[in-house]
Backbone as CSV, one residue per row, in Angstrom:
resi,resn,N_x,N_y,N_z,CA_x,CA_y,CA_z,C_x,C_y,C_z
1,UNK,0.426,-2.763,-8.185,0.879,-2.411,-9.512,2.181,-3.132,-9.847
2,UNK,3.122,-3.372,-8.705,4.322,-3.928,-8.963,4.278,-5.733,-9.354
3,UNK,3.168,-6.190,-8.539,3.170,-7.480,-9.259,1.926,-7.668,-10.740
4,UNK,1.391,-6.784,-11.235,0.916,-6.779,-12.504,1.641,-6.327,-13.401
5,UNK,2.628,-5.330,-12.953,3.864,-5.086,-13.939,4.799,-6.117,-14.389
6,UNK,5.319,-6.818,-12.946,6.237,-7.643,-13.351,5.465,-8.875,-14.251
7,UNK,4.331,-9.271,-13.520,3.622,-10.497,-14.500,3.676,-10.066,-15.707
8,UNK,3.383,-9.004,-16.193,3.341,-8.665,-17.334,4.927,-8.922,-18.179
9,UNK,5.948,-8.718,-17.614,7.482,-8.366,-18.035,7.432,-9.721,-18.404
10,UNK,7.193,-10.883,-17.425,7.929,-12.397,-17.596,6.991,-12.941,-18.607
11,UNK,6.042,-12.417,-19.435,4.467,-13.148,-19.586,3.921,-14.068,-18.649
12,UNK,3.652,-14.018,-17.508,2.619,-15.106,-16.779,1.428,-13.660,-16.924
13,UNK,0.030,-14.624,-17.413,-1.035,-13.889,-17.375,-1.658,-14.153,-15.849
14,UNK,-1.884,-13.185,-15.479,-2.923,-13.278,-14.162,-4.170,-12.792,-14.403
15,UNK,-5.079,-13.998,-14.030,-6.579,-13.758,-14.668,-6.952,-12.500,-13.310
16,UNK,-8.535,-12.423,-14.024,-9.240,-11.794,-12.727,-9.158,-12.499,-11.218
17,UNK,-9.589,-13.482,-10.839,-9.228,-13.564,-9.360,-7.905,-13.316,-8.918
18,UNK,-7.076,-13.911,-9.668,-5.537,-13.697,-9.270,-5.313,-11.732,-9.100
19,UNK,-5.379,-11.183,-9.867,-5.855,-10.061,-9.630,-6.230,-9.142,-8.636
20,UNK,-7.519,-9.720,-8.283,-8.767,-9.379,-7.014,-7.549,-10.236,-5.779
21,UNK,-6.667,-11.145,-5.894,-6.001,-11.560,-4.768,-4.886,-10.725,-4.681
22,UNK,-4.175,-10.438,-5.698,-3.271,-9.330,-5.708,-3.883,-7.573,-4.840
23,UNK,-5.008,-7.094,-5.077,-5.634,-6.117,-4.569,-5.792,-6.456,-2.800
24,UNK,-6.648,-7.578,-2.693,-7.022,-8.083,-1.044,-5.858,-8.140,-0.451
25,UNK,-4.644,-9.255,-1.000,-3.572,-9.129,0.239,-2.934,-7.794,-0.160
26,UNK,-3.006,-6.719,-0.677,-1.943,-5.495,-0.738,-2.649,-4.892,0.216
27,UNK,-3.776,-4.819,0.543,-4.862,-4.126,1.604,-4.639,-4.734,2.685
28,UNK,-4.376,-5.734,3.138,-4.063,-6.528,4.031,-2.776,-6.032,4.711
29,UNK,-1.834,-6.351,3.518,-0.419,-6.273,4.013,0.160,-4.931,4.515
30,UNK,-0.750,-3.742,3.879,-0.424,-2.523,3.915,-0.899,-2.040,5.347
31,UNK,-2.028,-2.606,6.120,-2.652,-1.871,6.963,-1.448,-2.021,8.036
32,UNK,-0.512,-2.719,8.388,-0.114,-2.682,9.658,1.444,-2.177,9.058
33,UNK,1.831,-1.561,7.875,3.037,-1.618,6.606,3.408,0.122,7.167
34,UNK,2.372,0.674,7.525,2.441,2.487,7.015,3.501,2.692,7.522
35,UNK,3.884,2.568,9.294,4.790,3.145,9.813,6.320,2.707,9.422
36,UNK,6.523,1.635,8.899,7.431,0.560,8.743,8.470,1.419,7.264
37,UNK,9.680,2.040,6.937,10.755,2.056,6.288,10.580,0.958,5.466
38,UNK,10.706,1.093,3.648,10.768,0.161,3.198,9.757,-0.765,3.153
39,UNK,8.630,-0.561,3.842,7.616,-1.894,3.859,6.994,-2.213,2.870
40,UNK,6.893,-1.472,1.711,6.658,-1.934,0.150,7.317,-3.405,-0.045
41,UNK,8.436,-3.025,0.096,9.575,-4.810,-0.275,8.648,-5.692,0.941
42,UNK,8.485,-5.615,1.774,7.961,-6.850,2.536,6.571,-6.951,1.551
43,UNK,5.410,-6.304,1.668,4.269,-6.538,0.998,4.613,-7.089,-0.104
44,UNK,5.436,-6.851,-1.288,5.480,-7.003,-2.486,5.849,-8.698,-2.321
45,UNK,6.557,-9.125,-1.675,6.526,-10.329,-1.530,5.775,-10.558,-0.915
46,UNK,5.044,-11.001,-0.289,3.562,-11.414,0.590,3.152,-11.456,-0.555
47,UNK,2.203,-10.669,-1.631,2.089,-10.490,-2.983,2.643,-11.488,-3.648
48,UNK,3.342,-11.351,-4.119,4.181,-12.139,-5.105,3.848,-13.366,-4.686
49,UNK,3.825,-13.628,-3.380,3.760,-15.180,-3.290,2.180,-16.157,-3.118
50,UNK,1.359,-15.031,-3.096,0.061,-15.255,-2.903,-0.368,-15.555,-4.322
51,UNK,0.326,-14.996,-5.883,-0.112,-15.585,-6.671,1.064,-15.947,-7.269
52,UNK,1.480,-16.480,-6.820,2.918,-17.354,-7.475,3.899,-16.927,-8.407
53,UNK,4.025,-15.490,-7.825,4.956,-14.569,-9.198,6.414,-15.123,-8.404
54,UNK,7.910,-15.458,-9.213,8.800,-15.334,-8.619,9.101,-14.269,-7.790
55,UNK,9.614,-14.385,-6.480,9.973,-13.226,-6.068,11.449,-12.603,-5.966
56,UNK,12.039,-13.138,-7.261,13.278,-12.770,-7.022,13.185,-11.252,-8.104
57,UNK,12.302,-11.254,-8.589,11.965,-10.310,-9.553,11.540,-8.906,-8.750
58,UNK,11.342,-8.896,-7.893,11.407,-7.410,-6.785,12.942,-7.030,-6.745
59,UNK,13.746,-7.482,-7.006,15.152,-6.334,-7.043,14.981,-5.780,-8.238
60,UNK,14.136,-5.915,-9.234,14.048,-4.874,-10.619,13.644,-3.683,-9.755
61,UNK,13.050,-3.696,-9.175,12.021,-2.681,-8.464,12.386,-2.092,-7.256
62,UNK,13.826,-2.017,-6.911,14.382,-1.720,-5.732,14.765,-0.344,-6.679
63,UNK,14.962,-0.126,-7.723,15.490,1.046,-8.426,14.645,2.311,-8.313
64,UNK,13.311,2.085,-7.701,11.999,2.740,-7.480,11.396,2.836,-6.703
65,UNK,11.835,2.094,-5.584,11.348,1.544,-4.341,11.229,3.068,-3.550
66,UNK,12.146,3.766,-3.547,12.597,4.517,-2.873,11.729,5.726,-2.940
67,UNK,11.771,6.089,-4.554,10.739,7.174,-4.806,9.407,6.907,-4.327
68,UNK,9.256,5.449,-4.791,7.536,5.081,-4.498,7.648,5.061,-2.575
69,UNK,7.961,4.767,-2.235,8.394,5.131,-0.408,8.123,6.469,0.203
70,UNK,8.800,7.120,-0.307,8.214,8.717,-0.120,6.931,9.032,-0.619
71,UNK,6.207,8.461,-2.010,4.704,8.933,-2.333,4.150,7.803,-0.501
72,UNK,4.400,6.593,-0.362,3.424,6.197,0.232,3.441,7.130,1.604
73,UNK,4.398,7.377,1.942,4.473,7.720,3.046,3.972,9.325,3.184
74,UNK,3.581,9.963,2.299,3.278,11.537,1.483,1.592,11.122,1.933
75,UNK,1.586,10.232,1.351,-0.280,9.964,1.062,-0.488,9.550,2.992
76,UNK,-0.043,8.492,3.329,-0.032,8.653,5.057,-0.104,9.603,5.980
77,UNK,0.612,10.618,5.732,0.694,11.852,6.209,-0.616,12.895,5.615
78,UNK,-1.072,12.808,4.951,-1.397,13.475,4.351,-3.294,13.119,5.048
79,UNK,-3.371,11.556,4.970,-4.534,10.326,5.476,-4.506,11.479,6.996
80,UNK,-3.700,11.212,7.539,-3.358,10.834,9.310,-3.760,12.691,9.261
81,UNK,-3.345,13.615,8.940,-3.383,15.168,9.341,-5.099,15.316,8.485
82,UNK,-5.719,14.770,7.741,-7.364,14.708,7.025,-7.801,14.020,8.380
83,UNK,-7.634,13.367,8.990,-8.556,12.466,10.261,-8.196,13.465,11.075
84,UNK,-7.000,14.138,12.001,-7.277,14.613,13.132,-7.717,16.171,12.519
85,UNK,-7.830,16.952,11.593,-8.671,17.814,11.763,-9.976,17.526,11.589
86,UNK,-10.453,16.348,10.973,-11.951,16.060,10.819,-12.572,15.854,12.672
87,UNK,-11.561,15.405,13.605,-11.512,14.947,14.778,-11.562,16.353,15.646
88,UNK,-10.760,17.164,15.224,-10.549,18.105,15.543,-11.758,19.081,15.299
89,UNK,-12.961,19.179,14.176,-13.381,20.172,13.995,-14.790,19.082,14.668
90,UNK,-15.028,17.622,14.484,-16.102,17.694,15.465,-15.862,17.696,16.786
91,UNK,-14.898,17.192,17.178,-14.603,17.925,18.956,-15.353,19.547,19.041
92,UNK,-14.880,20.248,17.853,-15.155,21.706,18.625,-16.705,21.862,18.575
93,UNK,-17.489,21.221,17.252,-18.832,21.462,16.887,-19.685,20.714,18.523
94,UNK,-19.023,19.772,19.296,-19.574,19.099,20.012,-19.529,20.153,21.390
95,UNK,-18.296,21.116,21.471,-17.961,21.604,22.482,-19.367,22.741,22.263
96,UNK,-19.385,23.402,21.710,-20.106,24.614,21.262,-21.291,24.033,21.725
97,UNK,-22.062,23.037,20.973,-23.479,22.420,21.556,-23.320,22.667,22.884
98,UNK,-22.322,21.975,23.836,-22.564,22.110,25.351,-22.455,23.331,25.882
99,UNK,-22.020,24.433,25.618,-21.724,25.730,25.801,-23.048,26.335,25.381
């Protein structure tokens, strides 16, 4: 969202693939990002530079960084405690069968 916002601020249009490349590397960049403080600012550049947005334009976005930091890290927590009770409740359904 942060590099379709900013494209939008400077006018550079980013077509559809540019787009669909903006989506792939944020999926990319994010998977190994969760545990990491701040790892929005690293992705956002990875981003930025994959479709040629300046990246000096991420300190607009340091003003927000922070709030948006706590949602990602809200939704992580939130991911990570949905898997180990799903883990948790077929462990027990599996235990019961053997019993």
């Amino acid at each position: 969202m942060s590099a379709l916002f900013i494209s939008q601020m400077i006018g550079i249009d980013l077509g559809l693939p540019q787009q669909i490349l903006v989506v792939l590397t944020s999926v990319v960049a994010s998977v190994g990002a969760a545990g990491i403080p701040e790892a929005g600012l690293v992705t956002m550049t990875l981003v930025f530079n994959a479709v040629g947005l300046p990246t000096q334009y991420i300190a607009l976005l340091l003003t927000v960084d922070w709030f948006l930091d706590r949602c990602r890290t809200a939704i992580n927590v939130m991911g990570d405690t949905t898997v180990s009770c799903l883990l948790d409740g077929h462990e027990r359904a599996t235990e019961t069968r053997l019993s």
